[in-house]
N, C-alpha and C positions, 0 to 999 in steps of 0.2 A: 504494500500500500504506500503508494504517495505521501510522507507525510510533511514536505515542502507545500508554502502557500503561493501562491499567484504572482504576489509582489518578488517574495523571494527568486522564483523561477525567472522573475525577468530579469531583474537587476543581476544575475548568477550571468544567467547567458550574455547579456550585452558586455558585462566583464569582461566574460571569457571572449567574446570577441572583438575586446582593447578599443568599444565604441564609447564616445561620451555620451550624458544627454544631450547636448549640443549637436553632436553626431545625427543620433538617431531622432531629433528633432526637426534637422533638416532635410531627411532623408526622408521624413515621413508627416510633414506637416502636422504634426501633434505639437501643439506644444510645449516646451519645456516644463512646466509647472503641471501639465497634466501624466507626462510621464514621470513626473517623481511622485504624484499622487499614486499612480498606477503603483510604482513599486514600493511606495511604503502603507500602500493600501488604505489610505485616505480619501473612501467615495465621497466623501462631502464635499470636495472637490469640483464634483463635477454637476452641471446645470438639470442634469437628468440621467436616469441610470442610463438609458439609452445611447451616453454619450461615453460612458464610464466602459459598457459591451461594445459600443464602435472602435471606440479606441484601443481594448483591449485584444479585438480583434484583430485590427489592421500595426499593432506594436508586435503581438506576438507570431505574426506570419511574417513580418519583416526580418525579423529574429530566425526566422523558420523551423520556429517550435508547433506544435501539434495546437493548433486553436481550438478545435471542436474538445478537447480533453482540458484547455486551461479555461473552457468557456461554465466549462462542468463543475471544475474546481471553484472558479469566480461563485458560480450557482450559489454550490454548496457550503460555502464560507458566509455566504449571505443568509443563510438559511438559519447559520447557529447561532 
């Protein structure tokens, strides 16, 4: 069982591949302050969940981690 969180998973990967916020900011029109919300999992952050699932979509495919599994994770963290 997965027991890493969403934020964790991201901020992990774009480390691992020596990208800044700044980086993957520009890279992906998100952003900056919405991607450090994303990885320190701060959805109040954002204007609407909707916005919180867009983003966490189109961050975590740029990354080219498994979205449909981190979208599950997102869910599930919401739930508790």
């Amino acid at each position: 069982m997965n027991t890493k969180r969403v934020g964790q998973i991201l901020k992990e990967s774009r480390e691992d591949k020596k990208l800044s916020v700044k980086d993957v900011s520009k890279e992906t029109n998100i952003a900056a302050k919405y991607i450090i919300a994303l990885e320190t999992e701060d959805y109040s952050q954002f204007p609407a969940e909707t916005f919180a699932l867009g983003f966490l979509k189109n961050y975590a495919s740029y990354l080219k981690l498994d979205t449909a599994m981190l979208l599950n994770l997102y869910r599930g963290e919401q739930i508790e």
